[in-house]
VEXDREN-2710 file (C-alpha; in Angstrom, 1 decimal):
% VEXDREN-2710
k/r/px/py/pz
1/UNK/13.7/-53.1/-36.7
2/UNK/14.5/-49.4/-38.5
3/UNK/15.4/-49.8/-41.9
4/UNK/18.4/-47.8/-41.3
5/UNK/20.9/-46.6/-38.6
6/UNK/19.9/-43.1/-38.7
7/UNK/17.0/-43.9/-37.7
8/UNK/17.8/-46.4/-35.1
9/UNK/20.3/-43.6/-33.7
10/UNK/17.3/-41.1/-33.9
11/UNK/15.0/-43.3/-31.5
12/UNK/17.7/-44.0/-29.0
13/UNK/19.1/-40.5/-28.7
14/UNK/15.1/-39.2/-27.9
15/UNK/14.7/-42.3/-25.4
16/UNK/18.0/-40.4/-23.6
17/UNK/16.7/-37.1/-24.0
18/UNK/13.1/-38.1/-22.3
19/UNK/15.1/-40.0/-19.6
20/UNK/17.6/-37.1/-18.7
21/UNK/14.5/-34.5/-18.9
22/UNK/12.9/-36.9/-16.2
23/UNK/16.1/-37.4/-14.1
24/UNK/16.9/-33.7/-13.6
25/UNK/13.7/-33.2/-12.6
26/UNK/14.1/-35.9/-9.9
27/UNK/17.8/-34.7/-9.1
28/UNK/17.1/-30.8/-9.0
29/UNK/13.5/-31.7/-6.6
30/UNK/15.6/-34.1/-4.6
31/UNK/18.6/-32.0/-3.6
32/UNK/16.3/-28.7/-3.5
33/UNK/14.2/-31.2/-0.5
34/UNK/17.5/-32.8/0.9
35/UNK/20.0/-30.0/0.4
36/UNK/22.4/-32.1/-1.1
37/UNK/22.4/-34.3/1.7
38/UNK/22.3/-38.3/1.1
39/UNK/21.8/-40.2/-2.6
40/UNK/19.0/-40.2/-4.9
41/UNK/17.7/-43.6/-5.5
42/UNK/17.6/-42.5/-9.7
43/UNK/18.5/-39.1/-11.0
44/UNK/20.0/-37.3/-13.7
45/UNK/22.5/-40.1/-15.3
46/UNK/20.0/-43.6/-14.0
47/UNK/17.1/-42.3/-15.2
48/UNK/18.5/-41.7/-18.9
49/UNK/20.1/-45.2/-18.1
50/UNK/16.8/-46.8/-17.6
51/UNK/15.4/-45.2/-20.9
52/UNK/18.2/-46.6/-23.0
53/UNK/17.6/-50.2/-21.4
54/UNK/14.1/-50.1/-22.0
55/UNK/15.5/-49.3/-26.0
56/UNK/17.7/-51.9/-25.5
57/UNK/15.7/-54.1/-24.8
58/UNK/12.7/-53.6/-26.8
59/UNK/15.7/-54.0/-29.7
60/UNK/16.2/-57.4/-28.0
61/UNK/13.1/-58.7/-27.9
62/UNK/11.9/-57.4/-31.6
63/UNK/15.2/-59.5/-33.1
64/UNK/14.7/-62.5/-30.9
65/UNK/10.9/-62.2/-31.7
66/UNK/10.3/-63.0/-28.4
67/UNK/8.7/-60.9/-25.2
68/UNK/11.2/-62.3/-22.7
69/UNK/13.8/-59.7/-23.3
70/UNK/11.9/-57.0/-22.5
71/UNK/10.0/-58.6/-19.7
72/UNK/13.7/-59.7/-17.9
73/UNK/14.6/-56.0/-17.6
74/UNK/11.6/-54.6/-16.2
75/UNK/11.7/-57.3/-14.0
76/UNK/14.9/-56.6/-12.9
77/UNK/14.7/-53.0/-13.0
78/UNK/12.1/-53.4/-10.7
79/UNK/13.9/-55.6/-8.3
80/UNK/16.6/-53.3/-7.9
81/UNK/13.9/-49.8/-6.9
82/UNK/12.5/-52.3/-4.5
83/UNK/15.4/-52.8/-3.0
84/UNK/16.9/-49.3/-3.3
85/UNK/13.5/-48.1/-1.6
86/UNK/13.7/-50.9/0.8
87/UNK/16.9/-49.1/2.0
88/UNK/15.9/-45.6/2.2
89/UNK/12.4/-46.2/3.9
90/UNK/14.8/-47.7/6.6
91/UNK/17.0/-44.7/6.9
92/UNK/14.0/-42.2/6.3
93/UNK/10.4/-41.9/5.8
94/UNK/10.4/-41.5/1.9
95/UNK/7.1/-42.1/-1.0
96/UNK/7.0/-44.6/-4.3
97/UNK/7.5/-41.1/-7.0
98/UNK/10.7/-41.7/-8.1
99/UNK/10.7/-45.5/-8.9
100/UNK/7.6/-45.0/-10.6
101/UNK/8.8/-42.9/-12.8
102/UNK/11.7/-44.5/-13.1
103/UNK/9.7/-47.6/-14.6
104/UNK/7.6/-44.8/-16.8
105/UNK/11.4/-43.7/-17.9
106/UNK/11.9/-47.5/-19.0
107/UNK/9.0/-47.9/-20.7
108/UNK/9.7/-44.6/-22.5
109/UNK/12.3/-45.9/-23.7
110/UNK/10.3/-49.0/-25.6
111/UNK/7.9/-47.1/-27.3
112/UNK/10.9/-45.1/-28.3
113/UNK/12.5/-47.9/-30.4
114/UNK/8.8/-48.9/-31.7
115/UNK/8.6/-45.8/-33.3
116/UNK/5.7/-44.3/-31.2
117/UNK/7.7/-40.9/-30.4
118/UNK/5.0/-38.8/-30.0
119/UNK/3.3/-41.1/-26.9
120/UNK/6.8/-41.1/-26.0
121/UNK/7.6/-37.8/-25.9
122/UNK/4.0/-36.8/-24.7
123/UNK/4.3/-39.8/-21.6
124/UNK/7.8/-38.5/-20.5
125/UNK/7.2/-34.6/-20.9
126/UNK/4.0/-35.4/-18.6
127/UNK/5.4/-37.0/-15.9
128/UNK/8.4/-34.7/-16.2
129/UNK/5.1/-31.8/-15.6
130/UNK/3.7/-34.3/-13.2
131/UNK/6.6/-34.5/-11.3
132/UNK/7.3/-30.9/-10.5
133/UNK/3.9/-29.7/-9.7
134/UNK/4.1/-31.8/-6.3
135/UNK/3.0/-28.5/-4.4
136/UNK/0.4/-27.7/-6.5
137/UNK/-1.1/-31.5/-6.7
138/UNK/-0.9/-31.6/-2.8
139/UNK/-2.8/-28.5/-2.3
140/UNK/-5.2/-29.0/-4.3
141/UNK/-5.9/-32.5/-2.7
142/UNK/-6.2/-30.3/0.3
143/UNK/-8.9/-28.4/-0.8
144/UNK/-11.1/-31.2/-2.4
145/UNK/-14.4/-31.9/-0.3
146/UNK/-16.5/-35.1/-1.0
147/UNK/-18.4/-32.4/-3.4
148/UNK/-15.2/-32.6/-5.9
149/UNK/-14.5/-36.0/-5.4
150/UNK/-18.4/-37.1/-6.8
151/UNK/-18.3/-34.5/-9.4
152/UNK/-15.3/-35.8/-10.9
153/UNK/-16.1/-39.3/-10.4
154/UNK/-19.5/-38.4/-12.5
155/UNK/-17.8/-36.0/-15.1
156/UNK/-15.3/-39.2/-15.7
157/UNK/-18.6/-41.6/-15.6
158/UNK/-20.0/-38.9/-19.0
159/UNK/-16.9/-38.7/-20.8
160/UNK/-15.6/-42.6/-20.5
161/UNK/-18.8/-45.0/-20.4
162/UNK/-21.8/-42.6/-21.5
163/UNK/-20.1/-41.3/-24.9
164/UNK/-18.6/-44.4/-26.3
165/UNK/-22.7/-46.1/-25.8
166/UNK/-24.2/-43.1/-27.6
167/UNK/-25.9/-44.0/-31.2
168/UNK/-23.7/-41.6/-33.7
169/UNK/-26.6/-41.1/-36.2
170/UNK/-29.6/-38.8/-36.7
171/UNK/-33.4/-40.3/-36.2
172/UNK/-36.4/-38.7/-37.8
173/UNK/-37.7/-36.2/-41.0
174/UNK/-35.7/-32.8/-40.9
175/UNK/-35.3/-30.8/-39.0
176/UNK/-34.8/-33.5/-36.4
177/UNK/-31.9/-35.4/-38.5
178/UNK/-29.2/-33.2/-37.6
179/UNK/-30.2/-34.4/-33.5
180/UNK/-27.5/-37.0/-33.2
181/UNK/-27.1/-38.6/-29.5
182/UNK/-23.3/-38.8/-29.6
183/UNK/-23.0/-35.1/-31.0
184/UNK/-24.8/-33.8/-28.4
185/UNK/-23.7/-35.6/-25.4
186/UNK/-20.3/-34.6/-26.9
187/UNK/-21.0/-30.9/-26.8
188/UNK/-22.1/-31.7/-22.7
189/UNK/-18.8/-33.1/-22.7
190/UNK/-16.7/-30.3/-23.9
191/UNK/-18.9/-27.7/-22.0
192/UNK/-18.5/-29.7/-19.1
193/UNK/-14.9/-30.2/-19.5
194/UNK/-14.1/-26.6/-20.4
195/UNK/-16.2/-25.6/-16.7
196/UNK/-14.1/-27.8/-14.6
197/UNK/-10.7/-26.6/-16.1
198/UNK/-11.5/-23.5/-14.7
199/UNK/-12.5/-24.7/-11.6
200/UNK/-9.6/-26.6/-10.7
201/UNK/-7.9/-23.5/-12.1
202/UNK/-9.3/-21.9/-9.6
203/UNK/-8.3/-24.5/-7.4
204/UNK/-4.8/-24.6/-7.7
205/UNK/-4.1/-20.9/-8.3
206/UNK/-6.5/-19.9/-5.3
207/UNK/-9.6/-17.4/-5.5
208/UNK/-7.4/-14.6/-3.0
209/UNK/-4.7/-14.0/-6.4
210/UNK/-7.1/-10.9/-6.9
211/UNK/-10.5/-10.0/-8.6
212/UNK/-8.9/-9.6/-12.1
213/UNK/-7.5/-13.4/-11.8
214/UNK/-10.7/-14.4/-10.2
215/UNK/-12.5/-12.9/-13.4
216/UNK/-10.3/-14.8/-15.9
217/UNK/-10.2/-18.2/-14.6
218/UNK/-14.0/-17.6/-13.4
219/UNK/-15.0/-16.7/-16.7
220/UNK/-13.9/-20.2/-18.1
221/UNK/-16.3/-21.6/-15.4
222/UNK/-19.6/-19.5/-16.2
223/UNK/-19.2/-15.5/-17.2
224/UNK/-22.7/-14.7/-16.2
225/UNK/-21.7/-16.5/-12.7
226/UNK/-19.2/-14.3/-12.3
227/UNK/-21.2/-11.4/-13.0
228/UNK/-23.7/-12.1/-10.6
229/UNK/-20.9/-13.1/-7.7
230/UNK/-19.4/-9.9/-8.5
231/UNK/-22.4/-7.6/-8.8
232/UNK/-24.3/-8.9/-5.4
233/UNK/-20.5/-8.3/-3.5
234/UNK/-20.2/-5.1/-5.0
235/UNK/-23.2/-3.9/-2.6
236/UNK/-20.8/-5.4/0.7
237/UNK/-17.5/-4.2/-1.0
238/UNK/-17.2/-0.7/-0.4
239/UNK/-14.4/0.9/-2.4
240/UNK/-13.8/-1.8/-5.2
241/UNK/-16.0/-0.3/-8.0
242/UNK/-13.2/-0.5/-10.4
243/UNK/-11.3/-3.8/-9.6
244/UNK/-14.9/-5.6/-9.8
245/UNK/-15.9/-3.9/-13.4
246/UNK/-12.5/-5.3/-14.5
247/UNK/-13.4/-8.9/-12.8
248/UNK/-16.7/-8.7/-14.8
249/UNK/-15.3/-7.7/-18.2
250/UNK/-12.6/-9.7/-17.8
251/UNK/-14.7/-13.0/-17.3
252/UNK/-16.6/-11.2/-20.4
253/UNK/-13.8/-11.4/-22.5
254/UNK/-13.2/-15.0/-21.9
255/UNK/-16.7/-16.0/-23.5
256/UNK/-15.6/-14.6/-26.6
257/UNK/-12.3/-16.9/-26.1
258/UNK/-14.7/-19.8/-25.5
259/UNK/-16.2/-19.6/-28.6
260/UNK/-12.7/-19.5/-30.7
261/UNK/-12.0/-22.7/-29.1
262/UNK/-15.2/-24.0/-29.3
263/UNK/-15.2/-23.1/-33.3
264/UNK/-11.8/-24.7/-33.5
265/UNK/-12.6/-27.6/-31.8
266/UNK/-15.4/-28.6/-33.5
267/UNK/-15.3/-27.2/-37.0
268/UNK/-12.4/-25.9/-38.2
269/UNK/-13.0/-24.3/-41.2
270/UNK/-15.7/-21.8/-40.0
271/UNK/-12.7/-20.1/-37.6
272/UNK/-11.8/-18.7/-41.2
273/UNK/-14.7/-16.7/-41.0
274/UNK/-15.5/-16.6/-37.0
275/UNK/-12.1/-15.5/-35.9
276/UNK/-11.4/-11.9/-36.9
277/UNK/-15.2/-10.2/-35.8
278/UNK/-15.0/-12.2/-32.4
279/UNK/-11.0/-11.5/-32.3
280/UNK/-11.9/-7.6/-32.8
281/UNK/-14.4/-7.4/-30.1
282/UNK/-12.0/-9.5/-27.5
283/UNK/-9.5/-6.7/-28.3
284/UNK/-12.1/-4.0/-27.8
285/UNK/-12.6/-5.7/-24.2
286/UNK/-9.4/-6.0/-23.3
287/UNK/-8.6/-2.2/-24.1
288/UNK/-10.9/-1.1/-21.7
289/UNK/-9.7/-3.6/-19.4
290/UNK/-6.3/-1.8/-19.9
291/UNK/-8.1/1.4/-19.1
292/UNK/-9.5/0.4/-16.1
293/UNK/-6.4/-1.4/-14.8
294/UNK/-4.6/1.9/-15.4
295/UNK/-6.9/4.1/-13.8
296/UNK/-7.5/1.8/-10.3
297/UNK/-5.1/-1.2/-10.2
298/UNK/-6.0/-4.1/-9.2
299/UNK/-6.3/-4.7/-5.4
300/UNK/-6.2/-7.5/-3.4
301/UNK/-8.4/-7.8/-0.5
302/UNK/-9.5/-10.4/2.6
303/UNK/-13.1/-11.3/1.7
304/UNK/-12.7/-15.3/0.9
305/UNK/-14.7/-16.2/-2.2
306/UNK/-16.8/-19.8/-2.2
307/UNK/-16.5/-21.3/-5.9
308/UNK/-18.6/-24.2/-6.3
309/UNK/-18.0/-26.9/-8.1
310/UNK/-19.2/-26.1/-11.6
311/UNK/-20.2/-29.4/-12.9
312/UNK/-23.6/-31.4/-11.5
313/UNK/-24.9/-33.6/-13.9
314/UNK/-28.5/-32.1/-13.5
315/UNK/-27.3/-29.5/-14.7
316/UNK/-25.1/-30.6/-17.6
317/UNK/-27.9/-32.8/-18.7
318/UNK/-29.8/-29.2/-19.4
319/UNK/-27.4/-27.9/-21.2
320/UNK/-27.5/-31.0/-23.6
321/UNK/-31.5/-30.5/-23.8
322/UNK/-30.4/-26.9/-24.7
323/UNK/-28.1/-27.4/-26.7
324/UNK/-30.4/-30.0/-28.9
325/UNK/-33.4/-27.7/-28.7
326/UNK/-31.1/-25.1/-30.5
327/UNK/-29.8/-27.2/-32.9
328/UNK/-33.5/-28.2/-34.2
329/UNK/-34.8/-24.5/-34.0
330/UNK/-32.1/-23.3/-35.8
331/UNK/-31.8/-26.2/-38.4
332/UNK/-35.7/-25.5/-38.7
333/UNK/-35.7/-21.6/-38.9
334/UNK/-32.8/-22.0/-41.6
335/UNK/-34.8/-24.2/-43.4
336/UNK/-38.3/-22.3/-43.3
337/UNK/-37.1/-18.3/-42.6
338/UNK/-33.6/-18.3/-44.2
339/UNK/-30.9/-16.3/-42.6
340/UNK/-33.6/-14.0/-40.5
341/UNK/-34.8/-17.0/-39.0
342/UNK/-31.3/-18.0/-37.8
343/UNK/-30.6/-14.9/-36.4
344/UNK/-33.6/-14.5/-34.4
345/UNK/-33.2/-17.8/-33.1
346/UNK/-29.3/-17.0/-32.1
347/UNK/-30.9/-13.6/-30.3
348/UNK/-33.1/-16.0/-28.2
349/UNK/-30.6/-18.8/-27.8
350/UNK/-27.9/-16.3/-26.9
351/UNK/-29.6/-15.1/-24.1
352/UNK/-29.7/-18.7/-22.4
353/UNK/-26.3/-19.6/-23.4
354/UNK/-23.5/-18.7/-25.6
355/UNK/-22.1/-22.3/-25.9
356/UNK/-25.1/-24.0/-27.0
357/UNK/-25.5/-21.6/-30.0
358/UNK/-21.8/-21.4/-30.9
359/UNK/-21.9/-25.5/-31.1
360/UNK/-25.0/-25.6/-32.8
361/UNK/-23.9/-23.1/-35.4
362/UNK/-20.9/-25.0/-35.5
363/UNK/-22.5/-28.4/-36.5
364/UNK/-24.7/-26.9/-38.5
365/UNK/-22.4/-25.4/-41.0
366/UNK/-20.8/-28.4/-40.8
367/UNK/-23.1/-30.3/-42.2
368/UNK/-23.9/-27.8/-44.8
369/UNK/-27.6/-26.9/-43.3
370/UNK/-26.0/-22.9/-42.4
371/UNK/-23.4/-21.0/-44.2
372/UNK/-20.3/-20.1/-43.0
373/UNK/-21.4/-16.1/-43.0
374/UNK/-24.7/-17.1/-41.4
375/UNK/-23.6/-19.1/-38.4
376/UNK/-20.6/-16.8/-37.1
377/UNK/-23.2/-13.9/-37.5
378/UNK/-25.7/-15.5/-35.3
379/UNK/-22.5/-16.7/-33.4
380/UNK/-21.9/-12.7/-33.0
381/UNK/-24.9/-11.6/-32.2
382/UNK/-26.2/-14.1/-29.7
383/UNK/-22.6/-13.6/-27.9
384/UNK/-24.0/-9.4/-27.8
385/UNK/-26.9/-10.8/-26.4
386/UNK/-25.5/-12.9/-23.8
387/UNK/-23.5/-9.6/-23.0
388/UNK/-26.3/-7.7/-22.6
389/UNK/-28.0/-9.7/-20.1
390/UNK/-25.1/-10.1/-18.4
391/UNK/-24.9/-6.1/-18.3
392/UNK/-28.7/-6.2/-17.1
393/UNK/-27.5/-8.4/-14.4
394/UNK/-24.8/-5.7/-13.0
395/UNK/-27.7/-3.2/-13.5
396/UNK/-30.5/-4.4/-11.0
397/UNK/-27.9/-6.0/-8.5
398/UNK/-24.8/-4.0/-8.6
399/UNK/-23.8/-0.7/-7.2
400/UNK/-24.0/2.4/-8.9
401/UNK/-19.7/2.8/-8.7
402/UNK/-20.3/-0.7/-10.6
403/UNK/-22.7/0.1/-13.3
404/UNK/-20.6/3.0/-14.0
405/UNK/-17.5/1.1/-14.3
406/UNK/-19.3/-1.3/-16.5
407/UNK/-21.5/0.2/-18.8
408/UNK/-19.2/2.3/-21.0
409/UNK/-17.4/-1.3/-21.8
410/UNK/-20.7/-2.7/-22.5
411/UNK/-21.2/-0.1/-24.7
412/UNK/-17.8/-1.0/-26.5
413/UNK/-18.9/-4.1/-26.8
414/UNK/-22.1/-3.8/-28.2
415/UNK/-21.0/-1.3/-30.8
416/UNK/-18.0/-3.5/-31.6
417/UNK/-20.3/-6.6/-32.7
418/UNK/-22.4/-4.1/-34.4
419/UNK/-19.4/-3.0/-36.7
420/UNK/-18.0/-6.3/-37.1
421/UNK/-21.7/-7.6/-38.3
422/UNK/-21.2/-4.8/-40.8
423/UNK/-17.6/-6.4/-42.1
424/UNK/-18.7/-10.3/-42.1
END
């Protein structure tokens, strides 16, 4: 039990806050379906209700040291939605969402009193998120294909049984140490995880929101997919110069966003040093981005796009290859070339893929093999790189309206990474 009142006070009055956050969503959804017609099985004074008596009773059962206090009142709580729901699937054809949430509600309400507030507050502000995003959720089960439904099943198969198996050590003489099995099925992970965002992004939002949307949530899928998409349409899109340049340098820009979160995610303290050169050039894109968006708005248009499902694992295993053959050419050119050797390897890496050299830089400098100026300047320049085979991509398969639209940002963004290489 909480050593004081306060703090008992504290933990019950959160459990009622996560319970009335939960019940107005139910209440405002229900009477916005119903309008204002009939009763609500649990809404904005039950649900609080049920948080407090799962409090309660987690109180109870702590003093009695005994489980039965806790398990009685689910057990009842649960009698009394069957029966509720019993009674309205007579009147009306209704679903199991609000009594299951009812029962998250209770259980809310116990970790509540346990202390766990955070899981609390994270559990109840999800299903709270869960809850009103019934549109979305149902049309994006709509547009799943068996495609989707494998993908997912193997991302989840990657991420839940593959990584926890994985050895987390190095084997053999340097520069081979630094290849650990876990770290790099971890970085397929996050690469992997970071592509299907943006595709169920994509998803959810829909690809007809307009080429600029298109080029931001495709550019967390694949940039240089983008770029191609947009540069082979061009040639069948008469009229759309513009909007397209700003789909490609939009997706563009979101590499350079990639890597921030990349860098944060997996070291830390080399953002100190990464953040203000890539930040600078992100501004530089977005400028012209501004420009272009100012001179030719955005339009929309009727030509469907077909985004594939970013993640096959024949692919993500690649990367992983990548990714490790990076890490032990750059681990070896550090160790035999210095800093020249690093950046030659990031020009060549950077070309391939952004990601695998951002991560590799990242663990790198982590483990002390690369300094902190070293990696985000290879970081820099293999993003450049990257940009401008990307830009060679718009050359030999877009239109000429395109490469005009295009190139002057390219520019910008080559000279930008040139200046902030000057300033690291």
């Amino acid at each position: 039990m909480p050593s004081d009142t306060l703090t008992l006070f504290y933990r019950f009055g959160v459990a009622l806050v996560l319970g009335l956050f939960m019940g107005l969503q139910r209440e405002y959804a229900y009477r916005d379906r119903a309008d204002g017609d009939g009763e609500l099985i649990a809404g904005a004074r039950t649900f609080p209700i049920i948080a407090l008596l799962g409090a309660a009773s987690a109180l109870s059962a702590t003093e009695l040291e005994s489980a039965w206090p806790f398990a009685v009142t689910v057990i009842a709580i649960g009698i009394l939605l069957a029966v509720g729901h019993f009674l309205q699937a007579r009147a009306r054809d209704t679903g199991l969402t609000t009594e299951m949430a009812a029962l998250v509600a209770f259980f809310t309400g116990g970790l509540c009193y346990w202390g766990d507030l955070r899981l609390a507050a994270a559990l109840g502000v999800g299903t709270a998120v869960l809850l009103s995003l019934k549109v979305q959720t149902h049309a994006l089960a709509r547009t799943l294909n068996q495609e989707d439904v494998i993908a997912t099943l193997k991302f989840a198969v990657i991420t839940v049984i593959v990584l926890p198996l994985l050895p987390q050590q190095g084997y053999g003489p340097s520069p081979f140490d630094v290849l650990v099995p876990y770290n790099v099925w971890l970085m397929v992970v996050l690469i992997s995880g970071i592509s299907f965002l943006g595709y169920v992004l994509i998803k959810v939002v829909g690809p007809r929101r307009g080429v600029g949307l298109t080029g931001i949530l495709g550019g967390l899928a694949s940039s240089t997919a983008v770029t191609l998409s947009v540069a082979e349409r061009s040639r069948d899109s008469a009229g759309l110069d513009r909007p397209f340049a700003l789909a490609v340098l939009l997706a563009w820009a979101i590499m350079f966003v990639r890597v921030i979160v990349e860098v944060a995610v997996i070291n830390p303290p080399l953002l100190l040093t990464v953040w203000a050169p890539i930040l600078g050039v992100f501004v530089v894109i977005l400028a012209y981005c501004g420009y272009l968006y100012g001179v030719q708005p955005v339009e929309k248009h009727d030509e469907p796009q077909t985004v594939k499902n970013p993640f096959r694992l024949g692919p993500a295993v690649t990367f992983g290859v990548l990714y490790a053959v990076i890490l032990v050419v750059s681990n070896g050119a550090q160790t035999y070339f210095g800093d020249a050797g690093v950046y030659l390897s990031s020009v060549v890496a950077g070309l391939a893929d952004v990601d695998a050299i951002t991560l590799s830089m990242a663990r790198l400098h982590e483990s002390g093999d690369v300094g902190a100026v070293p990696a985000t300047r290879a970081i820099v320049i293999a993003a450049a790189a990257n940009t401008v085979l990307k830009g060679g991509i718009v050359a030999l398969t877009g239109t000429s309206g395109l490469r005009r639209a295009v190139v002057p940002g390219l520019l910008l963004i080559v000279g930008a990474s040139g200046v902030a290489l000057l300033f690291i």
